[in-house]
N, C-alpha and C positions, 0 to 999 in steps of 0.2 A: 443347085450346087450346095454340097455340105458346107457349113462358113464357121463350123465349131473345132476350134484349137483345145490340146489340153493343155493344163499349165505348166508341163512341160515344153511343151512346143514354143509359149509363150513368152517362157523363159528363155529360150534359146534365142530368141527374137528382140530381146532387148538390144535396143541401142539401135535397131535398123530403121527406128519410125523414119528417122531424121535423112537419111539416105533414098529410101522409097518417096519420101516426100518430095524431095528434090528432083530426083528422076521423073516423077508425072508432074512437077510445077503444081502443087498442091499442097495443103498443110501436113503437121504431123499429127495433128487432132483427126485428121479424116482417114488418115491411114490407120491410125489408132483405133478408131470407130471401127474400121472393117475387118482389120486383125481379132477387134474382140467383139466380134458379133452386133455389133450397135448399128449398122451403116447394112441394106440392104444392096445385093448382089444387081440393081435394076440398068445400071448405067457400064456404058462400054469402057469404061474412067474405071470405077470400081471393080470390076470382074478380070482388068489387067492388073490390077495391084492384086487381087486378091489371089490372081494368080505366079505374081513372082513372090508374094509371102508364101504359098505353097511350096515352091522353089528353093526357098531361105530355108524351110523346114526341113524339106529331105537335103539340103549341102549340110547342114549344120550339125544335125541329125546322129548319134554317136551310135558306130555300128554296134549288131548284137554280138554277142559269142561265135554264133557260129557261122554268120557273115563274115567276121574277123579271120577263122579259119578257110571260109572257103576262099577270101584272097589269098592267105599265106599259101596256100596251095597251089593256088592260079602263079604264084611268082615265086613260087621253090622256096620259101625261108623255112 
């Protein structure tokens, strides 16, 4: 599993440690860890978080140009 964010993505990501942490009953130091590559994918714990931090990424995530258009076009504006 690729586990490397760019610092964009990581950016977008602030403020969620605290959140994520709480939903697996776990730190924000450990979620921290696996957001930025410190904390290896081995464990069923980490590869669930690592997976709704990929999740935060694409909600978050601010469409391109021309994603942007193909909704306006999907909804008539």
């Amino acid at each position: 599993m690729d586990q490397h964010f760019t610092e964009e993505e990581l950016s977008l990501l602030q403020g969620k440690f605290t959140s994520l942490a709480r939903k697996y009953n776990s730190t924000t130091t450990y979620v921290k860890m696996i957001e930025y590559g410190d904390r290896k994918l081995n464990t069923r714990l980490s590869q669930r978080i690592f997976s709704d931090v990929r999740q935060l990424v694409e909600l978050f995530k601010p469409l391109s140009e021309k994603e942007l258009a193909k909704l306006k076009n999907k909804i008539n504006v």
